[in-house]
C-alpha positions in Angstrom: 0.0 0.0 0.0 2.6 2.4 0.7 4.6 1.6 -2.5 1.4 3.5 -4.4 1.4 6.4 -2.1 4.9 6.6 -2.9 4.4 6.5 -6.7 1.6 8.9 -6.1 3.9 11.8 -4.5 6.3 11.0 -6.7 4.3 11.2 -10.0 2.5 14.8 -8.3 6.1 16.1 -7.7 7.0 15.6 -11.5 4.2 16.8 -13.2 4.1 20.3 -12.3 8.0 20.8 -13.4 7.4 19.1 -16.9 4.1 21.6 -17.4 6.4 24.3 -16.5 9.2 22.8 -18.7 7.0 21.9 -21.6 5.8 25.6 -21.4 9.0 27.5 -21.6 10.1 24.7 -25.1 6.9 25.9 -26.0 6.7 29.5 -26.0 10.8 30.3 -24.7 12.0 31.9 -21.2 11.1 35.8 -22.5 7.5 35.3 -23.1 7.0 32.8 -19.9 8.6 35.5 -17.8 6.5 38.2 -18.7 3.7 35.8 -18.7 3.9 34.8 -15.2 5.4 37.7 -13.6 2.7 40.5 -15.1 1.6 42.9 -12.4 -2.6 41.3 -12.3 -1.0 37.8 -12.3 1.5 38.1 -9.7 -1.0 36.3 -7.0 -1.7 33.4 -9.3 1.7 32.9 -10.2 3.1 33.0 -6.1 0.2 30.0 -5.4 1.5 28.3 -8.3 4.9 28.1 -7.5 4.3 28.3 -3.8 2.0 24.8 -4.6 5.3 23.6 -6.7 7.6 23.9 -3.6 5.0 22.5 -1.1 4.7 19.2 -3.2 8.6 19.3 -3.4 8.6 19.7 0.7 6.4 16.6 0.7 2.9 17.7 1.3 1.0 17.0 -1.8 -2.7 17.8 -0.7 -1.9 21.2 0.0 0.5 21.6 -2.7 -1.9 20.5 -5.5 -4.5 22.5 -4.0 -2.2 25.9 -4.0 -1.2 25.2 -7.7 -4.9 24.3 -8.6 -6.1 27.7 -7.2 -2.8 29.5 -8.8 -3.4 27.9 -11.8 -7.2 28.4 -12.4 -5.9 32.7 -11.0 -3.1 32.5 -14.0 -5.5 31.3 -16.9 -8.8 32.4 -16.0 -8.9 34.8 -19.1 -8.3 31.3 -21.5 -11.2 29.7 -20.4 -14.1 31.9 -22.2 -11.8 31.1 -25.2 -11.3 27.3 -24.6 -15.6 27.4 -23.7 -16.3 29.4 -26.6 -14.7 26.8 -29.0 -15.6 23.5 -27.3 -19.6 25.0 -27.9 -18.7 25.6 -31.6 -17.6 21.7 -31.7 -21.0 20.5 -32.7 -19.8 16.9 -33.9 -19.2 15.7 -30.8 -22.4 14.7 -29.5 -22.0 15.3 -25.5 -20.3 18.5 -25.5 -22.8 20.0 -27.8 -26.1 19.0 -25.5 -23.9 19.5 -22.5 -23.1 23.4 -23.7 -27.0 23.5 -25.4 -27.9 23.1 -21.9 -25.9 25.8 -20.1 -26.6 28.0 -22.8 -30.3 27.1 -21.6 -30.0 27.7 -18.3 -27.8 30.9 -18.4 -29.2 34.5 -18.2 -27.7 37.5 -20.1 -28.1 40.9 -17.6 
């Protein structure tokens, strides 16, 4: 039983450094830099690292739960965009009743 807890920190101490790796191959240390240390994004960016280090330290509940909060603060402005385009993906059958329905149930003020 302990061997998959082990496993389990282990694998929730890795994955937060590759997304951060993969990132910076992705769009290069400049642009990252400015991305994550913008004024309005400082907060985000202090949880998510915070919640990086806290895993490393060996507490992976609070850890994940800092970076889940920092990371949800850092790309808050994607997810109209990533919503916007999964309700424009008619062919797939679930996401277009599932998005029919919140379209249904929201209000416009």
């Amino acid at each position: 039983m302990s061997g998959n807890l082990d496993i389990h920190v282990q694998k929730n101490e890795v994955e937060p450094l590759l997304f951060l790796t993969g990132l910076l191959l992705i769009i290069g240390p400049r642009k990252m830099f400015s991305f994550f240390f913008q004024r309005h994004k400082l907060k985000g960016t202090s949880f998510f690292l915070g919640g990086v280090a806290i895993v490393l330290l060996r507490w992976p509940l609070l850890g994940m739960l800092l970076e889940a909060y920092g990371f949800l603060s850092l790309f808050k402005g994607f997810f109209p965009v990533v919503f916007g385009f999964l309700s424009n993906a008619s062919d797939i059958p679930f996401l277009s009743t599932l998005f029919r329905r919140l379209q249904g149930t929201s209000s416009m003020v």
